[in-house]
N, C-alpha and C positions, 0 to 999 in steps of 0.2 A: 561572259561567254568564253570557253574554251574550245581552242579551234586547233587543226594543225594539218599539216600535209607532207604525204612524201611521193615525190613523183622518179621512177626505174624507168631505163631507156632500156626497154625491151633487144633493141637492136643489138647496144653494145654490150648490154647485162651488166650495168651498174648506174649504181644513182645517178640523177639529173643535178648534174651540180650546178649554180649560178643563173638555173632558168628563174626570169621574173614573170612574178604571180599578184593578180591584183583579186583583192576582195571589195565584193560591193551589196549593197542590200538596196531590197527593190521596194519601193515607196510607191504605194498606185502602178502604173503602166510606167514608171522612170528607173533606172539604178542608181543609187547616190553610190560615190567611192569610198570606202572608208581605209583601206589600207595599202600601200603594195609591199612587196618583199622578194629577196631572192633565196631562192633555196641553195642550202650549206654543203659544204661535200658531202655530206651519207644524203641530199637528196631532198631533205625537210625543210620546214618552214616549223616551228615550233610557237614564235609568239609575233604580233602583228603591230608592234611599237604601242601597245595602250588602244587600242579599237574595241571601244564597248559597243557590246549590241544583245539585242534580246531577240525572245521571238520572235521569231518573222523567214520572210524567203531572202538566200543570199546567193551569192553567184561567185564562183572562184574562175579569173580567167587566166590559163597559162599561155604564155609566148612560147609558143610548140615550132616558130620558124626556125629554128636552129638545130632541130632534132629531126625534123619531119618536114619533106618537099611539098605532102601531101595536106597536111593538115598545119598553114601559119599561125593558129591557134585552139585553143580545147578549151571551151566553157561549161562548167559544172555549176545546175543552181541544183540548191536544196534546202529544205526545210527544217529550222531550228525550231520544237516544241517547246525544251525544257532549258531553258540558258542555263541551267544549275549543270548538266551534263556537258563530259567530254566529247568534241564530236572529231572524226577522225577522219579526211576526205583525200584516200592514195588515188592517182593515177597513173598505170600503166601505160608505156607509150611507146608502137613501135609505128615502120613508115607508114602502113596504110590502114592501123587499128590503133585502137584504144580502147580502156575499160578503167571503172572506176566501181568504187563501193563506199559504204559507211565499214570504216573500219575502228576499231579499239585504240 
């Protein structure tokens, strides 16, 4: 699987540096953990120490307390079909919104 993420502090208008980011895939009604990580100064997360995983539903959860009073964290699951593809999961982040997408 190919994963990756870049999370922009909307407020200040540049990358989230040093936020940590946990990944987890959901087994039945549980989430198992499989990796955490912190994002680099431009903001990303590029590789997740060796985390293999295939299809299935996965959950990226960012510690959004240090950026946002409003929101102490921002969980994102989403749907892996094709493990062969790159999948691309940015979040914007400012105090009282957020947005994400599959991105390239």
């Amino acid at each position: 699987m190919s994963l990756s993420t870049h999370v922009l502090d909307a407020a200040r208008g540049r990358p989230a540096e040093g936020l940590p980011v946990r990944l987890e895939r959901r087994d039945g009604t549980a989430w198992t953990p499989l990796a955490e990580a912190r994002t680099d100064a431009d903001g990303r997360i590029r590789e997740w120490g060796g985390a293999e995983a295939g299809a299935g539903t996965y959950r990226l959860t960012f510690d959004t307390g240090g950026l946002s009073d409003f929101y102490p964290e921002v969980a994102v699951a989403f749907t892996i079909t094709d493990p062969a593809q790159h999948y691309h999961v940015p979040l914007l982040l400012s105090p009282f919104a957020y947005s994400t997408y599959r991105g390239s």
